[in-house]
N, C-alpha and C positions, 0 to 999 in steps of 0.2 A: 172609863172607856166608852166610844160610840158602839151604842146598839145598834145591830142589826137584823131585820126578818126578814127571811127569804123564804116564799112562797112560791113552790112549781113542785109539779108531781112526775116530775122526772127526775127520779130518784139520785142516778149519777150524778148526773146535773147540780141536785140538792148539795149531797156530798162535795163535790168539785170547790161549787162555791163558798163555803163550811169553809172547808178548808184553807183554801187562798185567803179570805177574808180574816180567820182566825190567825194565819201569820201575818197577818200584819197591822195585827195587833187590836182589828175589833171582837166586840163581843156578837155573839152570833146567835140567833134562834132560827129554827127553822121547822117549816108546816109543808105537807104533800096535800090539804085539800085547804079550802074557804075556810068554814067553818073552826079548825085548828087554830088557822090566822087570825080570826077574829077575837077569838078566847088567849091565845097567847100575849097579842097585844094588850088587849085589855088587861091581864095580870104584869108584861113587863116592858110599858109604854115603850116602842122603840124611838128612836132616832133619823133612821132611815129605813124605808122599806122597799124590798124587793120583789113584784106578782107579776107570774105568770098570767095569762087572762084565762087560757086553756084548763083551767082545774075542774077535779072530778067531779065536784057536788055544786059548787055554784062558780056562776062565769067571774072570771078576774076583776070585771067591770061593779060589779055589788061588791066584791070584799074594799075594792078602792073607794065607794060610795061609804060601805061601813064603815071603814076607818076614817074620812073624810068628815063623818057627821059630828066626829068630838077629837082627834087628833092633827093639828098643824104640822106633822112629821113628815118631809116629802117622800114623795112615793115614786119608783121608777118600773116603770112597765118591763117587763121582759116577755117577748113572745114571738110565736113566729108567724101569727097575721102581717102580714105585711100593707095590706090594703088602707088606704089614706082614709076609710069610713072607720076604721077599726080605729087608728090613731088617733081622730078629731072624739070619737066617742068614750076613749080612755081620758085624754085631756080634760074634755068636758065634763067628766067624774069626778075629776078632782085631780087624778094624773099630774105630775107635776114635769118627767121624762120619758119617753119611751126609745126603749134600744130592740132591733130586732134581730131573733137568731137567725146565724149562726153571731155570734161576738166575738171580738175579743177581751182580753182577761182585760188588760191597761185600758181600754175602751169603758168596760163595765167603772172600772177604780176611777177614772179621770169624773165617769158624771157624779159617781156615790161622792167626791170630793166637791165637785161644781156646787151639788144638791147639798150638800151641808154648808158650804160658805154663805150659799143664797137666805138658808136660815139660819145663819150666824148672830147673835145681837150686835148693835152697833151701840156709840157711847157718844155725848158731847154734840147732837146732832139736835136742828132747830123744828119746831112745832109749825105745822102749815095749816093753817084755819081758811074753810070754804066756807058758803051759807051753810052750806048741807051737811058736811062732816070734818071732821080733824085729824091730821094726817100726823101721828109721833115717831117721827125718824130715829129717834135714840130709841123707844120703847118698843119700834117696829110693829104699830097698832093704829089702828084707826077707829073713833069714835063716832059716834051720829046721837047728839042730845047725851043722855048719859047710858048710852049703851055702844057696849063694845062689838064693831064686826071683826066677825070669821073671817080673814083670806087664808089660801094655801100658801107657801112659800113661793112658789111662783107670782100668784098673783100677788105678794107683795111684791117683791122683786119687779115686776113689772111696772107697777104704782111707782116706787122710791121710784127709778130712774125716770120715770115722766116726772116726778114732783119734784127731785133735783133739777130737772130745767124747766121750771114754771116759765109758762110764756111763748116756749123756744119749740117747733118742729125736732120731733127725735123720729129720726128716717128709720124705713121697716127692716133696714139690715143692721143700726147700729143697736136697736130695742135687741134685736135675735142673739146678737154676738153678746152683748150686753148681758142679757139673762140666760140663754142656752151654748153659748161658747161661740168658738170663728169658726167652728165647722159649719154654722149655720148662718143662713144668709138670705133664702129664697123661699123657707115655710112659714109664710105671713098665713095661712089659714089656721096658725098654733098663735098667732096673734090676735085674730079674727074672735076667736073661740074665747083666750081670756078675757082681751077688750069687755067683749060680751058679758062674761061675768062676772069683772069687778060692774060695770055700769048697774046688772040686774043690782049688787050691794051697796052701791054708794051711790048711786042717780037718781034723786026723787021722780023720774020719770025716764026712765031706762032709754027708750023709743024718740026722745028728743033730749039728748045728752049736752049738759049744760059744764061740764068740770072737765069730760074726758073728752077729748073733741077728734073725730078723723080730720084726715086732713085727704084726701083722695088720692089713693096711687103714690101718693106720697112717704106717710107717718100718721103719728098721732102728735097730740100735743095737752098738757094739762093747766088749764087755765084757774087760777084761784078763786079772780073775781067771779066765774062763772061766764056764761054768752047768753044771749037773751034765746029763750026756749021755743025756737022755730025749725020746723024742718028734720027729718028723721036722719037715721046715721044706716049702715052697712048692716046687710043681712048678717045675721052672728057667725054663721058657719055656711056664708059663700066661698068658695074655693076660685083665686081670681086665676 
Protein backbone atom coordinates (compact mmCIF):
# COMPACT_ATOMS: atom_id res chain seq x y z
CA UNK A 1 0.00 0.00 0.00
CA UNK A 2 1.18 3.82 -0.65
CA UNK A 3 2.17 5.55 2.41
CA UNK A 4 0.94 8.39 3.48
CA UNK A 5 1.91 11.66 6.22
CA UNK A 6 -0.16 14.18 6.69
CA UNK A 7 1.15 16.93 8.75
CA UNK A 8 -1.36 19.92 9.96
CA UNK A 9 -2.41 20.89 13.39
CA UNK A 10 -5.85 21.10 12.66
CA UNK A 11 -6.95 18.48 14.24
CA UNK A 12 -10.48 17.96 12.00
CA UNK A 13 -8.63 18.54 9.24
CA UNK A 14 -6.13 15.76 10.33
CA UNK A 15 -8.94 13.38 11.02
CA UNK A 16 -10.95 14.41 7.59
CA UNK A 17 -8.02 13.53 5.63
CA UNK A 18 -7.14 10.11 7.68
CA UNK A 19 -10.13 9.28 6.76
CA UNK A 20 -10.77 9.81 3.07
CA UNK A 21 -7.35 8.65 2.25
CA UNK A 22 -7.64 5.49 4.30
CA UNK A 23 -10.87 4.41 2.03
CA UNK A 24 -9.19 4.51 -0.55
CA UNK A 25 -7.18 2.26 0.14
CA UNK A 26 -3.76 4.16 1.32
CA UNK A 27 -1.91 3.72 4.44
CA UNK A 28 -2.03 6.68 6.45
CA UNK A 29 0.15 8.29 9.33
CA UNK A 30 -0.33 11.28 10.69
CA UNK A 31 1.47 14.29 12.94
CA UNK A 32 -0.23 17.65 14.46
CA UNK A 33 3.40 19.33 15.06
CA UNK A 34 7.09 19.31 12.98
CA UNK A 35 8.88 17.53 15.13
CA UNK A 36 6.35 14.22 15.21
CA UNK A 37 6.73 14.45 11.29
CA UNK A 38 10.20 14.15 11.31
CA UNK A 39 10.38 11.10 13.83
CA UNK A 40 7.57 9.45 12.17
CA UNK A 41 9.17 9.46 8.78
CA UNK A 42 12.09 8.50 9.77
CA UNK A 43 10.79 5.13 11.50
CA UNK A 44 8.02 4.61 8.54
CA UNK A 45 9.67 6.26 5.29
CA UNK A 46 6.43 7.43 3.56
CA UNK A 47 5.74 7.60 -0.03
CA UNK A 48 3.96 10.81 -0.22
CA UNK A 49 3.82 13.53 2.14
CA UNK A 50 1.36 15.92 3.09
CA UNK A 51 2.52 19.64 5.39
CA UNK A 52 0.94 22.25 6.42
CA UNK A 53 3.47 25.20 6.71
CA UNK A 54 1.48 26.70 9.76
CA UNK A 55 2.61 24.05 12.50
CA UNK A 56 3.08 24.68 16.20
CA UNK A 57 6.67 24.13 16.83
CA UNK A 58 8.60 24.61 13.70
CA UNK A 59 7.37 26.30 10.21
CA UNK A 60 6.28 23.70 7.41
CA UNK A 61 9.19 25.03 5.41
CA UNK A 62 12.26 23.22 7.84
CA UNK A 63 9.97 19.95 8.30
CA UNK A 64 10.07 20.05 3.97
CA UNK A 65 13.95 20.82 4.26
CA UNK A 66 14.30 17.85 6.86
CA UNK A 67 12.68 15.47 4.95
CA UNK A 68 14.38 16.84 1.75
CA UNK A 69 17.89 16.17 3.11
CA UNK A 70 17.64 12.23 2.83
CA UNK A 71 13.97 11.38 1.37
CA UNK A 72 13.15 11.54 -2.49
CA UNK A 73 9.38 11.14 -1.41
CA UNK A 74 7.31 14.11 -2.97
CA UNK A 75 6.00 16.36 -0.76
CA UNK A 76 2.75 18.48 -1.20
CA UNK A 77 2.17 21.66 0.65
CA UNK A 78 -1.07 22.30 2.16
CA UNK A 79 -1.81 25.72 3.57
CA UNK A 80 -3.44 28.60 3.63
CA UNK A 81 -0.67 31.31 2.75
CA UNK A 82 -1.58 32.14 -0.20
CA UNK A 83 1.16 34.74 -1.08
CA UNK A 84 3.33 33.76 -4.29
CA UNK A 85 6.75 34.57 -1.65
CA UNK A 86 5.27 31.68 0.56
CA UNK A 87 4.92 29.41 -2.64
CA UNK A 88 8.39 30.16 -4.35
CA UNK A 89 9.94 29.66 -0.77
CA UNK A 90 8.15 26.05 -0.14
CA UNK A 91 9.19 24.99 -3.68
CA UNK A 92 12.45 26.17 -3.21
CA UNK A 93 12.74 23.77 -0.01
CA UNK A 94 12.22 21.15 -1.76
CA UNK A 95 8.34 21.28 -2.25
CA UNK A 96 7.55 19.39 -4.88
CA UNK A 97 3.28 20.88 -5.00
CA UNK A 98 1.43 23.30 -3.24
CA UNK A 99 -2.53 23.41 -2.91
CA UNK A 100 -4.06 26.23 -0.93
CA UNK A 101 -6.95 26.05 1.55
CA UNK A 102 -9.87 25.97 1.32
CA UNK A 103 -9.54 22.40 -1.18
CA UNK A 104 -11.14 20.29 -2.41
CA UNK A 105 -11.09 16.51 -1.61
CA UNK A 106 -10.72 15.21 -5.77
CA UNK A 107 -8.34 18.26 -6.11
CA UNK A 108 -6.14 17.07 -3.07
CA UNK A 109 -6.40 13.01 -4.75
CA UNK A 110 -5.81 14.18 -8.38
CA UNK A 111 -2.10 15.82 -7.22
CA UNK A 112 -1.21 12.86 -4.26
CA UNK A 113 -1.91 10.81 -7.81
CA UNK A 114 0.15 13.36 -10.22
CA UNK A 115 2.95 13.39 -7.27
CA UNK A 116 3.25 9.60 -7.32
CA UNK A 117 3.35 8.84 -11.07
CA UNK A 118 6.09 11.72 -11.28
CA UNK A 119 8.06 9.27 -9.05
CA UNK A 120 7.12 6.23 -10.50
CA UNK A 121 10.25 4.13 -11.93
CA UNK A 122 10.33 3.77 -15.53
CA UNK A 123 11.87 0.60 -17.48
CA UNK A 124 13.75 0.01 -20.92
CA UNK A 125 14.61 3.64 -21.16
CA UNK A 126 18.16 5.06 -22.86
CA UNK A 127 21.25 6.57 -20.81
CA UNK A 128 22.22 10.38 -21.86
CA UNK A 129 25.85 11.12 -21.31
CA UNK A 130 26.95 15.16 -20.80
CA UNK A 131 30.58 16.18 -20.04
CA UNK A 132 29.51 16.91 -16.74
CA UNK A 133 26.98 14.31 -15.64
CA UNK A 134 24.66 11.25 -16.74
CA UNK A 135 21.28 11.19 -17.03
CA UNK A 136 19.62 7.30 -16.35
CA UNK A 137 16.04 7.38 -17.58
CA UNK A 138 15.29 3.73 -16.66
CA UNK A 139 16.99 4.06 -13.24
CA UNK A 140 15.54 7.83 -12.85
CA UNK A 141 19.16 8.99 -11.52
CA UNK A 142 21.66 11.11 -12.38
CA UNK A 143 25.54 10.67 -11.96
CA UNK A 144 28.45 13.29 -11.99
CA UNK A 145 31.98 11.00 -12.09
CA UNK A 146 31.01 8.36 -9.62
CA UNK A 147 28.63 10.03 -7.51
CA UNK A 148 25.10 9.97 -7.47
CA UNK A 149 22.82 13.42 -7.23
CA UNK A 150 19.93 14.02 -5.09
CA UNK A 151 16.77 15.56 -7.17
CA UNK A 152 13.36 15.81 -5.78
CA UNK A 153 10.78 14.06 -7.99
CA UNK A 154 9.94 17.14 -9.52
CA UNK A 155 13.20 18.02 -10.38
CA UNK A 156 13.57 14.87 -12.02
CA UNK A 157 10.40 15.18 -13.80
CA UNK A 158 11.53 18.29 -15.02
CA UNK A 159 15.07 17.13 -16.23
CA UNK A 160 13.46 13.75 -18.04
CA UNK A 161 11.15 15.93 -20.27
CA UNK A 162 13.93 18.36 -21.29
CA UNK A 163 16.27 15.27 -21.72
CA UNK A 164 13.49 13.49 -23.80
CA UNK A 165 13.79 16.34 -26.23
CA UNK A 166 17.50 16.85 -26.35
CA UNK A 167 18.03 19.77 -28.70
CA UNK A 168 14.32 20.82 -29.14
CA UNK A 169 12.86 24.25 -27.25
CA UNK A 170 10.18 22.74 -24.63
CA UNK A 171 7.84 25.97 -24.21
CA UNK A 172 7.04 27.18 -20.47
CA UNK A 173 3.29 25.98 -20.72
CA UNK A 174 4.17 22.50 -22.22
CA UNK A 175 7.14 21.91 -19.24
CA UNK A 176 4.03 23.03 -16.64
CA UNK A 177 1.33 20.91 -18.06
CA UNK A 178 3.91 18.39 -18.57
CA UNK A 179 5.12 18.07 -14.87
CA UNK A 180 2.23 19.85 -12.74
CA UNK A 181 -0.86 18.95 -14.91
CA UNK A 182 -3.18 21.41 -17.60
CA UNK A 183 -4.51 23.22 -14.85
CA UNK A 184 -1.26 25.04 -15.13
CA UNK A 185 0.10 27.12 -17.70
CA UNK A 186 1.30 30.58 -16.61
CA UNK A 187 3.43 29.78 -13.20
CA UNK A 188 6.78 29.89 -15.03
CA UNK A 189 8.32 31.46 -11.52
CA UNK A 190 7.67 27.35 -10.29
CA UNK A 191 10.02 26.95 -13.31
CA UNK A 192 12.27 29.67 -12.47
CA UNK A 193 12.89 28.22 -8.94
CA UNK A 194 13.62 24.43 -10.32
CA UNK A 195 15.49 25.56 -13.34
CA UNK A 196 17.59 27.08 -10.65
CA UNK A 197 18.10 24.15 -8.76
CA UNK A 198 18.71 21.36 -10.98
CA UNK A 199 21.61 23.94 -12.48
CA UNK A 200 23.03 24.75 -8.68
CA UNK A 201 23.28 20.08 -8.98
CA UNK A 202 24.31 19.42 -12.35
CA UNK A 203 26.09 22.70 -13.83
CA UNK A 204 29.80 22.97 -13.26
CA UNK A 205 29.15 26.46 -13.12
CA UNK A 206 25.58 27.33 -12.12
CA UNK A 207 25.71 31.21 -13.33
CA UNK A 208 26.84 30.32 -16.88
CA UNK A 209 24.70 27.14 -17.65
CA UNK A 210 26.13 25.02 -20.31
CA UNK A 211 23.56 21.64 -20.49
CA UNK A 212 20.27 23.52 -19.20
CA UNK A 213 20.05 26.39 -21.44
CA UNK A 214 16.95 29.33 -21.23
CA UNK A 215 15.74 30.25 -24.04
CA UNK A 216 14.06 33.86 -23.13
CA UNK A 217 10.39 34.42 -22.83
CA UNK A 218 10.28 31.46 -24.60
CA UNK A 219 11.47 27.69 -22.76
CA UNK A 220 14.26 25.98 -21.80
CA UNK A 221 15.99 23.49 -23.70
CA UNK A 222 18.71 20.59 -22.82
CA UNK A 223 21.60 20.45 -24.74
CA UNK A 224 23.94 17.19 -24.38
CA UNK A 225 26.89 18.34 -26.22
CA UNK A 226 26.85 21.37 -23.95
CA UNK A 227 27.28 25.47 -25.33
CA UNK A 228 30.34 27.03 -24.98
CA UNK A 229 30.21 28.89 -21.24
CA UNK A 230 29.47 32.52 -21.92
CA UNK A 231 27.04 34.78 -20.67
CA UNK A 232 24.84 34.40 -17.55
CA UNK A 233 21.11 32.79 -17.43
CA UNK A 234 17.84 34.39 -15.41
CA UNK A 235 17.65 35.55 -11.97
CA UNK A 236 16.46 32.00 -10.16
CA UNK A 237 13.45 33.43 -8.44
CA UNK A 238 12.46 36.45 -10.77
CA UNK A 239 8.82 36.53 -11.09
CA UNK A 240 8.28 37.60 -14.89
Amino acid sequence: MTRVLIVDDELPLLRALGINLRARHYEVDTAADGATALSLAARHPPDVVIVDLGLPDIDGVEVVRGLRGWSAAPIIVLSAREQQADKVTALDAGADDYVTKPFGMDELLARIRAALRRAAPATNEPVVHTGAFTVDLAAKKVVAGDREIRLTPTEWQILEVLVRNSGKLVDHRRLLHDVWGPAYGTETNYLRVYLAQLRRKLEPDPAHPRYLITEPGLGYRFEPAGRSASGGDEPAQQVP
